[in-house]
PDB file of N, CA, C and O in Angstrom:
ATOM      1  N   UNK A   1       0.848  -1.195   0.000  1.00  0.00           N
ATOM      2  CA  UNK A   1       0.000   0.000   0.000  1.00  0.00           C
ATOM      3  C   UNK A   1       0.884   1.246   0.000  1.00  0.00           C
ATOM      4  O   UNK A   1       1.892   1.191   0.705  1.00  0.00           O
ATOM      5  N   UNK A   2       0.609   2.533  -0.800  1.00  0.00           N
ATOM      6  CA  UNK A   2       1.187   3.425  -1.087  1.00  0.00           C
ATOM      7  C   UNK A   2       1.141   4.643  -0.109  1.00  0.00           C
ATOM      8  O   UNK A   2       0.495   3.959   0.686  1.00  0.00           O
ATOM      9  N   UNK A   3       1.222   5.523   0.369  1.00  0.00           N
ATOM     10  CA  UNK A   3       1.022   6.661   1.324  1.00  0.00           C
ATOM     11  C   UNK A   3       0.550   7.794   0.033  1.00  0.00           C
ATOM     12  O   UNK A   3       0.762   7.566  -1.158  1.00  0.00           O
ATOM     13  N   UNK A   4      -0.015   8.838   0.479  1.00  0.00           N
ATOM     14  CA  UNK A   4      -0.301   9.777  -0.343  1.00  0.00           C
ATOM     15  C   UNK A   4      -0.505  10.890   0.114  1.00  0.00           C
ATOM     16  O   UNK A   4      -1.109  10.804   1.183  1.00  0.00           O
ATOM     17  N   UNK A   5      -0.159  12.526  -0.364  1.00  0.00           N
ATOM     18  CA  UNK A   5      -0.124  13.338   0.514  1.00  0.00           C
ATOM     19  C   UNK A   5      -0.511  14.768  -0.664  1.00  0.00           C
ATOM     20  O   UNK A   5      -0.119  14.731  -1.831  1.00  0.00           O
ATOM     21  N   UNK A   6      -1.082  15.601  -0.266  1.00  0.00           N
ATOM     22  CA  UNK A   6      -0.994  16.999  -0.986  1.00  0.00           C
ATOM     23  C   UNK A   6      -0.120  17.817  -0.427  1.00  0.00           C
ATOM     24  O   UNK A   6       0.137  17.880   0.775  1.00  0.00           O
ATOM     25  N   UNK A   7       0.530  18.701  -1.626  1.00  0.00           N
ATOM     26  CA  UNK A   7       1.297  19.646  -1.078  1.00  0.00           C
ATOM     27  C   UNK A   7       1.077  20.709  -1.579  1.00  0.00           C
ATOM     28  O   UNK A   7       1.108  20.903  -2.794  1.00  0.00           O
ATOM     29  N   UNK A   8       0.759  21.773  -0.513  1.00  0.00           N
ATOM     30  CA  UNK A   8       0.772  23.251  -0.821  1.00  0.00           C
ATOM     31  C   UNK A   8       1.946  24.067  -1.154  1.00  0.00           C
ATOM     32  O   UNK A   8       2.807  24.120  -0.276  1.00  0.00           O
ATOM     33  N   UNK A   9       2.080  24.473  -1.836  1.00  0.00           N
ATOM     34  CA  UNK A   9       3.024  25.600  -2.282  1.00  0.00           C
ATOM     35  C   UNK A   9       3.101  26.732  -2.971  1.00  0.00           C
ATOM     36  O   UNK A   9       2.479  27.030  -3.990  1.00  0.00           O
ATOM     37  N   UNK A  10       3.890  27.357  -2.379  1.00  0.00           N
ATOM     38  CA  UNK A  10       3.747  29.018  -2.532  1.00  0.00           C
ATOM     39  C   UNK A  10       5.296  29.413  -3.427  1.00  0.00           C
ATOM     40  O   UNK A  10       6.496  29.467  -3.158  1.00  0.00           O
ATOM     41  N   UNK A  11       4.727  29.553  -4.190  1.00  0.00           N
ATOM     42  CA  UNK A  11       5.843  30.219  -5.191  1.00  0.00           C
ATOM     43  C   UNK A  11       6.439  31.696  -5.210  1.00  0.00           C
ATOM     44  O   UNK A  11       5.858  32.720  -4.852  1.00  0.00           O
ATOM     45  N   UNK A  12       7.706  31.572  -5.700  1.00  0.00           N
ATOM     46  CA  UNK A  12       8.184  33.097  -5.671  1.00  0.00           C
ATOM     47  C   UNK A  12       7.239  33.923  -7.059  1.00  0.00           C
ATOM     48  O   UNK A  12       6.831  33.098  -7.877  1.00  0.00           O
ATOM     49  N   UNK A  13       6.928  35.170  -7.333  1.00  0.00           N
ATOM     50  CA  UNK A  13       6.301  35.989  -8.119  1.00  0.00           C
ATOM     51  C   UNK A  13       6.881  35.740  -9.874  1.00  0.00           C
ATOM     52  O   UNK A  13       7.964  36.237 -10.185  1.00  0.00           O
ATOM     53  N   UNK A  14       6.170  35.051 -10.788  1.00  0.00           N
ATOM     54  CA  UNK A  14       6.756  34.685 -12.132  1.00  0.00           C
ATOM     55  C   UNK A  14       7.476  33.396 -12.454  1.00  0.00           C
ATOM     56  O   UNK A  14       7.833  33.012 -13.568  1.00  0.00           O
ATOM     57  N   UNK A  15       7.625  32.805 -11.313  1.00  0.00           N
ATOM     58  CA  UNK A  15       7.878  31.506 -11.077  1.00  0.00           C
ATOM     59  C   UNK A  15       6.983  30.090 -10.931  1.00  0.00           C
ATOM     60  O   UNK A  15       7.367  28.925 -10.833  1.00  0.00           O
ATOM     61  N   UNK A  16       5.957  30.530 -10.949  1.00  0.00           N
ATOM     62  CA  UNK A  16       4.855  29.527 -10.807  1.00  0.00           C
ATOM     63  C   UNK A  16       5.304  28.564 -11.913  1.00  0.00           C
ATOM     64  O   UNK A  16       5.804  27.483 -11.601  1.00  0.00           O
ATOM     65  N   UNK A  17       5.116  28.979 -13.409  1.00  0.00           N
ATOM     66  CA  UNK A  17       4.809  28.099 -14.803  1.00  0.00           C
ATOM     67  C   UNK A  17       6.725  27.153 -14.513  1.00  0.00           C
ATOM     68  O   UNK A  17       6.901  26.096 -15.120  1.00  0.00           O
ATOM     69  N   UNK A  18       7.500  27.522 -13.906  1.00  0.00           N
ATOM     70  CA  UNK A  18       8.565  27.098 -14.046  1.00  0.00           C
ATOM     71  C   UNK A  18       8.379  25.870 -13.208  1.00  0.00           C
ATOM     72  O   UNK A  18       8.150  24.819 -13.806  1.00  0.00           O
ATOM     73  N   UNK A  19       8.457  25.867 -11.735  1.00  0.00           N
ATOM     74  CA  UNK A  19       7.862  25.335 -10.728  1.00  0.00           C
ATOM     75  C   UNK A  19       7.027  24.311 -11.274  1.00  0.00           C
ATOM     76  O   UNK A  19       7.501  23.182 -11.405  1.00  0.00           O
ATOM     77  N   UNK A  20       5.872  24.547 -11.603  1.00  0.00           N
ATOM     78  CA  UNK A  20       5.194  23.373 -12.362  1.00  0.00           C
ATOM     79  C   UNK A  20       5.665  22.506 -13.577  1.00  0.00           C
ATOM     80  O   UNK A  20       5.063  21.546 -14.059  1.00  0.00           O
ATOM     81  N   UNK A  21       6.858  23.034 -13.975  1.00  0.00           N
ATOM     82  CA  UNK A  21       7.409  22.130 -15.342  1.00  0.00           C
ATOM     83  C   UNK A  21       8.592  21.140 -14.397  1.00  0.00           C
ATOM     84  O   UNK A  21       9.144  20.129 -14.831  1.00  0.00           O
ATOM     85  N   UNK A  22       8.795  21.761 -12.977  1.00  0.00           N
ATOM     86  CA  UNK A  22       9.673  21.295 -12.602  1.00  0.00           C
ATOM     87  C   UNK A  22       8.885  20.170 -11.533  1.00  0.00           C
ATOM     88  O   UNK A  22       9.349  19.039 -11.391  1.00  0.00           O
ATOM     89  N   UNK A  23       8.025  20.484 -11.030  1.00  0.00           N
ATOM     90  CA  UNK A  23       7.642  19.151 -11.039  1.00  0.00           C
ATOM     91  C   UNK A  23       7.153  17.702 -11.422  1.00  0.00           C
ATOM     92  O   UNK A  23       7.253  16.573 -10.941  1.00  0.00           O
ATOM     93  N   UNK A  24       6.581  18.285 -12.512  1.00  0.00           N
ATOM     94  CA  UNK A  24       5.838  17.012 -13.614  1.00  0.00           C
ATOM     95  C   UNK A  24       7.189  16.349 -13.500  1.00  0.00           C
ATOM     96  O   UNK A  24       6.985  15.234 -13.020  1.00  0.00           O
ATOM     97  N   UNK A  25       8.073  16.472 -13.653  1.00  0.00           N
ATOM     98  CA  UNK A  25       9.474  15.705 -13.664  1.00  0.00           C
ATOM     99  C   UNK A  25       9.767  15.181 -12.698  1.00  0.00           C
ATOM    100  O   UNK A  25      10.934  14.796 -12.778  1.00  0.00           O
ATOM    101  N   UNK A  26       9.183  14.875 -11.509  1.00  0.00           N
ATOM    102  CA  UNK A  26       9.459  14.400 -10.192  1.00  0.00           C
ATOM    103  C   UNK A  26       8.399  12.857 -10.476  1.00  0.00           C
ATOM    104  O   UNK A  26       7.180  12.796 -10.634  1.00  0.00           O
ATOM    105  N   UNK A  27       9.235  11.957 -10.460  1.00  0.00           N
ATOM    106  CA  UNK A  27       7.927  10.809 -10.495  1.00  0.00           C
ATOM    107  C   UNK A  27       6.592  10.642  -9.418  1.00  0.00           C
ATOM    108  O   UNK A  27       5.504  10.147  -9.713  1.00  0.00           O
ATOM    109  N   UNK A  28       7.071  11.299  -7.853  1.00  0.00           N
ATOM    110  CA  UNK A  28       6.413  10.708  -7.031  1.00  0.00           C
ATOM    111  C   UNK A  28       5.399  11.698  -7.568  1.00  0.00           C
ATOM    112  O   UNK A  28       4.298  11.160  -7.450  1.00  0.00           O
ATOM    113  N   UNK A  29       5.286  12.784  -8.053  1.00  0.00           N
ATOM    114  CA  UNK A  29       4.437  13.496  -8.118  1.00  0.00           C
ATOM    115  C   UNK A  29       3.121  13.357  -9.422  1.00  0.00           C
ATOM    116  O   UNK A  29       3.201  13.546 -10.636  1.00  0.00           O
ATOM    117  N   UNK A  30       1.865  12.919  -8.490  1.00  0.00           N
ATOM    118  CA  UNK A  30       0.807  12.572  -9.358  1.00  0.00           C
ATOM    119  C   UNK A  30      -0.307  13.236 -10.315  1.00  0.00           C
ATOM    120  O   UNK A  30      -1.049  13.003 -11.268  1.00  0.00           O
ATOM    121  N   UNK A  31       0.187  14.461  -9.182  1.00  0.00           N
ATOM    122  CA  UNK A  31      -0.843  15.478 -10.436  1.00  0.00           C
ATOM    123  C   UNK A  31      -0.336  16.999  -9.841  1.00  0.00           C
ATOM    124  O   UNK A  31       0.241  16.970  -8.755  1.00  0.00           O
ATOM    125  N   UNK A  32      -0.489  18.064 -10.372  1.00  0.00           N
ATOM    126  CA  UNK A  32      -0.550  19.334  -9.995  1.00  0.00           C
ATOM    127  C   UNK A  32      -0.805  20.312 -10.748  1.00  0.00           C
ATOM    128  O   UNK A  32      -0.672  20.402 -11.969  1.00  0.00           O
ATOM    129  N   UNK A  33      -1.393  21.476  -9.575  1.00  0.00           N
ATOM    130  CA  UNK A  33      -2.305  22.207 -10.185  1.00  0.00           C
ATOM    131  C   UNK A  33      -2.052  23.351  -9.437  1.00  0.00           C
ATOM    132  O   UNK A  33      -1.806  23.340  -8.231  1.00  0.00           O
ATOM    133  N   UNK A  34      -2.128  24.667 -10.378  1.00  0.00           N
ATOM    134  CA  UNK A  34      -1.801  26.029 -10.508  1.00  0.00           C
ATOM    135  C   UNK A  34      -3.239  26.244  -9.457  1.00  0.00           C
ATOM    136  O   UNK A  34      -4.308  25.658  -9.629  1.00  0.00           O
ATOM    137  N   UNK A  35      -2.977  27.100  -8.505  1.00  0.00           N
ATOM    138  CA  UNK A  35      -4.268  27.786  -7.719  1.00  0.00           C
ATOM    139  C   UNK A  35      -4.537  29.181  -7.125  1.00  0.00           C
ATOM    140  O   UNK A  35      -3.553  29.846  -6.802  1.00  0.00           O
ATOM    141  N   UNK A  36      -6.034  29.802  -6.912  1.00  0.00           N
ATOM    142  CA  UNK A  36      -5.664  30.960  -6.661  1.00  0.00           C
ATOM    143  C   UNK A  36      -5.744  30.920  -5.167  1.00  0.00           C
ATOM    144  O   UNK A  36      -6.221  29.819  -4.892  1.00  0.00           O
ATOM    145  N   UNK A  37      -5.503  31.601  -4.057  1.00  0.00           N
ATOM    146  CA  UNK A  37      -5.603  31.882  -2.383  1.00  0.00           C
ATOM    147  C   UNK A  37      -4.263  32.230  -1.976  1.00  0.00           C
ATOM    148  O   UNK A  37      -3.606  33.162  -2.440  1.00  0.00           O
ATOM    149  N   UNK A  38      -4.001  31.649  -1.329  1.00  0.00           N
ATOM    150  CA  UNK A  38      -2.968  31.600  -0.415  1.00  0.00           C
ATOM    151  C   UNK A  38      -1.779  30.991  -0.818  1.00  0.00           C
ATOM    152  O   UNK A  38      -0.661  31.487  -0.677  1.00  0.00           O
ATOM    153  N   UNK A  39      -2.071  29.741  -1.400  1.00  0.00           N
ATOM    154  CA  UNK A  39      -1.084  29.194  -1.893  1.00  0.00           C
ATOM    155  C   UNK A  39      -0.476  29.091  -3.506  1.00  0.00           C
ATOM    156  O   UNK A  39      -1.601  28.591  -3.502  1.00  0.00           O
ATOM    157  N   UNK A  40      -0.093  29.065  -4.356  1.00  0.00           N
ATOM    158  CA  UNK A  40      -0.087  28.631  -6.209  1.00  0.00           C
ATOM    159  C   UNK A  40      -0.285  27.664  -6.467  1.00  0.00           C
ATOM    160  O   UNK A  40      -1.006  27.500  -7.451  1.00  0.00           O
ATOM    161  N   UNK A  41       0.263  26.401  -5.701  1.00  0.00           N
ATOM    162  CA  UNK A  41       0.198  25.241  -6.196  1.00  0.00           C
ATOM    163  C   UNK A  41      -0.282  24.407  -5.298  1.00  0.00           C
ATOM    164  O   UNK A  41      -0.211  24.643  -4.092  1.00  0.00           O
ATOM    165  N   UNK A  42      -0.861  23.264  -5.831  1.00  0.00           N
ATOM    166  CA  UNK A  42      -1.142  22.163  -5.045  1.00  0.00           C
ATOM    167  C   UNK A  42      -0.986  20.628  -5.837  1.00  0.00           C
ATOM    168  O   UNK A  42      -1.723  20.249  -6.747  1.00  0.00           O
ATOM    169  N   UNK A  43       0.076  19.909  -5.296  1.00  0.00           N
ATOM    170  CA  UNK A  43       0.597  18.665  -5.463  1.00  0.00           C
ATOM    171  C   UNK A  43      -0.149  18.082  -5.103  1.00  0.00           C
ATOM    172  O   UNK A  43      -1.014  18.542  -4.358  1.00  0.00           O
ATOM    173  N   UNK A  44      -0.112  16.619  -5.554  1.00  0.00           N
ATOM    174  CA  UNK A  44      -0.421  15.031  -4.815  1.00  0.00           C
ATOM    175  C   UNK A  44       0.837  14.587  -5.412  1.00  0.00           C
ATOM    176  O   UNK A  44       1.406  14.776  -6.488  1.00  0.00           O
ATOM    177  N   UNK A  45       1.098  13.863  -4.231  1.00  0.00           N
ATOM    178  CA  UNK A  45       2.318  12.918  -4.328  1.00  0.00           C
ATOM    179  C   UNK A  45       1.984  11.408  -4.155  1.00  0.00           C
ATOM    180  O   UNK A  45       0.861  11.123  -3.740  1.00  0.00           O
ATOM    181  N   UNK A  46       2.809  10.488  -4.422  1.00  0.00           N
ATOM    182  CA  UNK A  46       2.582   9.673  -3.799  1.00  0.00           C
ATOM    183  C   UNK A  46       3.983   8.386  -3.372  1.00  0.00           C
ATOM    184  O   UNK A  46       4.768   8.065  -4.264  1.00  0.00           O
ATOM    185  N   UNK A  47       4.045   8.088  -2.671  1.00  0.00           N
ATOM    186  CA  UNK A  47       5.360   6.879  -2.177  1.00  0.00           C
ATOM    187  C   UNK A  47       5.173   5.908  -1.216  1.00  0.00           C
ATOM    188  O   UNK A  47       4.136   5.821  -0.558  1.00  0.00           O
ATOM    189  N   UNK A  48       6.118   5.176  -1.101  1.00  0.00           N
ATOM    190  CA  UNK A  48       6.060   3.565  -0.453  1.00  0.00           C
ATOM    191  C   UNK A  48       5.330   3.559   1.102  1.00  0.00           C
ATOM    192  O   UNK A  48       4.688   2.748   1.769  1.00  0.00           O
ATOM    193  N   UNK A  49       5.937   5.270   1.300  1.00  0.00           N
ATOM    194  CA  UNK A  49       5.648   5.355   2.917  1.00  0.00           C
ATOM    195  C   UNK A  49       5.542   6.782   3.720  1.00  0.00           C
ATOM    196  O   UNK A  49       6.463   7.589   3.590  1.00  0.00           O
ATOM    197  N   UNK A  50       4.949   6.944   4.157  1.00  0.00           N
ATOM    198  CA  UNK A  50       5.305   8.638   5.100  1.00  0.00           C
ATOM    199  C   UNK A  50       6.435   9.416   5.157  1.00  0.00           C
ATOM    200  O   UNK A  50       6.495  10.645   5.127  1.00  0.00           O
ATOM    201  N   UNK A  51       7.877   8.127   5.292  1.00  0.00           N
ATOM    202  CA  UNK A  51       8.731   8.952   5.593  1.00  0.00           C
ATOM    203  C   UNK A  51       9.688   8.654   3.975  1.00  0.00           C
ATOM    204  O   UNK A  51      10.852   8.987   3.753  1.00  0.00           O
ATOM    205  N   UNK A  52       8.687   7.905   3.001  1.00  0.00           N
ATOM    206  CA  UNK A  52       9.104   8.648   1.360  1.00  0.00           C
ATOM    207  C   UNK A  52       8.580   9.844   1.046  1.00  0.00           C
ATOM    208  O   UNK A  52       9.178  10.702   0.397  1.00  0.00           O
ATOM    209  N   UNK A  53       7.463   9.947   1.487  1.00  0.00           N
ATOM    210  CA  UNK A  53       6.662  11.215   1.268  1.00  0.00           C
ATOM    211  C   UNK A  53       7.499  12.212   1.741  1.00  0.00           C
ATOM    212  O   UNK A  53       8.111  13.006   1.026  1.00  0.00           O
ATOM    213  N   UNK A  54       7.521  12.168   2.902  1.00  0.00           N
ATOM    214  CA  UNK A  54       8.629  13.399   3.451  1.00  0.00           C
ATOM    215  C   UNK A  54      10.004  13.690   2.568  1.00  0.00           C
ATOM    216  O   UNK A  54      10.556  14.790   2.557  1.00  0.00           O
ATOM    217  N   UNK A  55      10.317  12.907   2.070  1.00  0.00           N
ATOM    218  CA  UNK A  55      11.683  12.466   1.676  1.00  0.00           C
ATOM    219  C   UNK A  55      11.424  13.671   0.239  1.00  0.00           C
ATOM    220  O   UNK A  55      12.093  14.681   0.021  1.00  0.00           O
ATOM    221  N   UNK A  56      10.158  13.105  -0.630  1.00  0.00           N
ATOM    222  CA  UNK A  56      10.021  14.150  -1.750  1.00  0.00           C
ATOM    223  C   UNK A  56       9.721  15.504  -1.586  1.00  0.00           C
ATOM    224  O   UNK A  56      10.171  16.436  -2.252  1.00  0.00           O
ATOM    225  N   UNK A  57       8.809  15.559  -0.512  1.00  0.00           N
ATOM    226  CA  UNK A  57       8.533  16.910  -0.180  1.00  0.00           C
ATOM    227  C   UNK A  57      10.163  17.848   0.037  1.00  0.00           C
ATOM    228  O   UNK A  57      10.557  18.775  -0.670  1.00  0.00           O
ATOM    229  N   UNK A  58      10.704  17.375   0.957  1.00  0.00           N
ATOM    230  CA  UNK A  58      12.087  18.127   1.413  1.00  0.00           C
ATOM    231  C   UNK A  58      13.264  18.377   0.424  1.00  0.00           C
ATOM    232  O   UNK A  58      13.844  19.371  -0.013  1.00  0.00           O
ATOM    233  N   UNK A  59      13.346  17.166   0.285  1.00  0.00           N
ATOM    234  CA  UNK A  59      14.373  17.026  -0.808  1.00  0.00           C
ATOM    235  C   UNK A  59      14.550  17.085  -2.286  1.00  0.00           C
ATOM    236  O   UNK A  59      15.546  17.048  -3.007  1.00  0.00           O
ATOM    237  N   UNK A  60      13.052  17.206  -2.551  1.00  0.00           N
ATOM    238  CA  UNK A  60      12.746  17.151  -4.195  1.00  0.00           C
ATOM    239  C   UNK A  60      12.354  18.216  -4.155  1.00  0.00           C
ATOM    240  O   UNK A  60      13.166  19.087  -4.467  1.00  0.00           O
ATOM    241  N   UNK A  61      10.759  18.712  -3.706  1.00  0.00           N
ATOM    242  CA  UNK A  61      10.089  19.810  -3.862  1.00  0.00           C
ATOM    243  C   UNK A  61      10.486  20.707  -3.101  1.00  0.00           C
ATOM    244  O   UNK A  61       9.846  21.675  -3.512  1.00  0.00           O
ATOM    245  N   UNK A  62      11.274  21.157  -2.038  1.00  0.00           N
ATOM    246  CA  UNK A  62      11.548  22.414  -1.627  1.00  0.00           C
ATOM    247  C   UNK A  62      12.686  22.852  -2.327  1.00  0.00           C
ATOM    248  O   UNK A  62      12.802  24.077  -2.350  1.00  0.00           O
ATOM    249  N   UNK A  63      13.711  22.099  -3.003  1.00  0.00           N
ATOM    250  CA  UNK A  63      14.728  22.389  -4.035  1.00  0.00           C
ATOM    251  C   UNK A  63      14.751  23.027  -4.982  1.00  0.00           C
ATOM    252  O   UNK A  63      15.728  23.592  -5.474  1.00  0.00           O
ATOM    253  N   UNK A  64      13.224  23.006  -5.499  1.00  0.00           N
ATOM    254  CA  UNK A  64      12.886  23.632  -7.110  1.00  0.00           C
ATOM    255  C   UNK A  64      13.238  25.227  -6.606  1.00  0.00           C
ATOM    256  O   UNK A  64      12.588  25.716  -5.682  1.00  0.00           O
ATOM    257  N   UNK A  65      14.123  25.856  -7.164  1.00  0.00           N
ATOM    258  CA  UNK A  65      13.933  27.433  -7.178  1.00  0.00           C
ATOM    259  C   UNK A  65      12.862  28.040  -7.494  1.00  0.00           C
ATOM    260  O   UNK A  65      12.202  28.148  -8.528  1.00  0.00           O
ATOM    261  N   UNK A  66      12.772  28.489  -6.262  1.00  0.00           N
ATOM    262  CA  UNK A  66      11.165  29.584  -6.409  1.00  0.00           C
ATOM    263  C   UNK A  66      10.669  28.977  -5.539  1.00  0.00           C
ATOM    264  O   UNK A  66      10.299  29.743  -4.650  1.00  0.00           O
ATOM    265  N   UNK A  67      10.470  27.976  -5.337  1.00  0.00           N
ATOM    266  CA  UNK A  67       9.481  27.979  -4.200  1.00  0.00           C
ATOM    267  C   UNK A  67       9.371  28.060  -3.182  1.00  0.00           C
ATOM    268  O   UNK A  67       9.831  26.978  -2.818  1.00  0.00           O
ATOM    269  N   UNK A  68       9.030  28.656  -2.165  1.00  0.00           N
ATOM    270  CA  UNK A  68       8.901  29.910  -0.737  1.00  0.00           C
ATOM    271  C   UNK A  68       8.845  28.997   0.442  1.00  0.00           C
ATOM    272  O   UNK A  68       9.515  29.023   1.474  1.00  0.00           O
ATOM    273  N   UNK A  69       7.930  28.211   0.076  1.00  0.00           N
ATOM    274  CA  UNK A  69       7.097  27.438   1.665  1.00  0.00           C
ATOM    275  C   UNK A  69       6.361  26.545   1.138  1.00  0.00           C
ATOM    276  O   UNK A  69       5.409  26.871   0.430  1.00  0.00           O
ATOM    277  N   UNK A  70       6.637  25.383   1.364  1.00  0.00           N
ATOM    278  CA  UNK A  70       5.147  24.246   1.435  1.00  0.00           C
ATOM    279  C   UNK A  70       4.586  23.431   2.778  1.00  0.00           C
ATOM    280  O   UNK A  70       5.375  22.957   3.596  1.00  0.00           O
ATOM    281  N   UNK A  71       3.557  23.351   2.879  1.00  0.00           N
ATOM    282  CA  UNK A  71       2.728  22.320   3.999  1.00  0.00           C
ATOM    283  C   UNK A  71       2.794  21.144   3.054  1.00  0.00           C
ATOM    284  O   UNK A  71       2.999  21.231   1.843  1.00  0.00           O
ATOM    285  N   UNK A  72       2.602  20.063   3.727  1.00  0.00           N
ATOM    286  CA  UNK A  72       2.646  18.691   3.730  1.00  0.00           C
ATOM    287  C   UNK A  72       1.261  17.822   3.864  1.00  0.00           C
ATOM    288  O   UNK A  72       1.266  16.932   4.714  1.00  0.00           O
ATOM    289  N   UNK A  73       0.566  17.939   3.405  1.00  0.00           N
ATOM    290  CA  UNK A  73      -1.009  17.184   4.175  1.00  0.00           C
ATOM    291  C   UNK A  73      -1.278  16.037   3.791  1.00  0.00           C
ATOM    292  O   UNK A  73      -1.983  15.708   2.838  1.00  0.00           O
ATOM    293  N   UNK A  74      -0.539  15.184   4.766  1.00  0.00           N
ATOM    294  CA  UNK A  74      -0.791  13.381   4.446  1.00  0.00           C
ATOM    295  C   UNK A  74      -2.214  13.088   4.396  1.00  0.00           C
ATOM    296  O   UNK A  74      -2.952  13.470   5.303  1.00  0.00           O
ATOM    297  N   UNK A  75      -2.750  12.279   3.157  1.00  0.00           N
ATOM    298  CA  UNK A  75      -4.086  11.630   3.313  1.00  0.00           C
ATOM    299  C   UNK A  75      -3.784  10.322   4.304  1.00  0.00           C
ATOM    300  O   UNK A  75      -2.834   9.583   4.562  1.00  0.00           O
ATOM    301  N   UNK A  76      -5.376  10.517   4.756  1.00  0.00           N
ATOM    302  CA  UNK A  76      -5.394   9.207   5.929  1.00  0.00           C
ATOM    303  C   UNK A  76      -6.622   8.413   5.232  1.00  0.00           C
ATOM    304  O   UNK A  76      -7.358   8.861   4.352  1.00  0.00           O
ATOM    305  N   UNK A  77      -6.656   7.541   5.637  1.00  0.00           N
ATOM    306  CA  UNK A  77      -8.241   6.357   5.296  1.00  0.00           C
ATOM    307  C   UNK A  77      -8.870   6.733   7.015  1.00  0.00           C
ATOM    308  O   UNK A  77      -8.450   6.682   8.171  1.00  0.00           O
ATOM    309  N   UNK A  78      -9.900   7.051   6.408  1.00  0.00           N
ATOM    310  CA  UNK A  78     -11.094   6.735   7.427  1.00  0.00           C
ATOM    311  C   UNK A  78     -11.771   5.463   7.619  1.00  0.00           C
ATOM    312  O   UNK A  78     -12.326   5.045   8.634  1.00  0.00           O
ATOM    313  N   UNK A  79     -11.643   4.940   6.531  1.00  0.00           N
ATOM    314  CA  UNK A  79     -12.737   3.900   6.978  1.00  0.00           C
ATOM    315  C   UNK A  79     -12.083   2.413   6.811  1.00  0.00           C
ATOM    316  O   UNK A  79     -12.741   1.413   7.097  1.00  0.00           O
TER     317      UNK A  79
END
């Protein structure tokens, strides 16, 4: 079973379209999408385990230049 998580991120100003080319290139990463609020972007990731998840978030996605700050929001099963 896979872990799966969204990630918020906030891009530097003109950097968004870059950011997003730079992730499609990340395998763990399953989909993403340009947004308006608070944040620009919002990831789904996905990996073997929580602490893969972490692993892309830190080490993959906070790397891309430009990007400011991300939250981490692991999906859980409810039922």
């Amino acid at each position: 079973m896979t872990a799966s998580a969204y990630v918020l991120i906030e891009g530097a100003a003109g950097r968004i379209h870059r950011i997003m080319e730079e992730l499609k290139r990340i395998p763990e990463v399953t989909a993403c999408d340009a947004v308006t609020g608070q944040f620009d972007i919002i990831a789904r990731i996905e990996a073997e385990d929580i602490n893969a998840l972490g692993r892309v978030s830190y080490a993959k996605i906070q790397m891309i230049d430009g990007v400011l700050r991300t939250i981490t929001c692991n999906v859980i099963n409810l039922g």
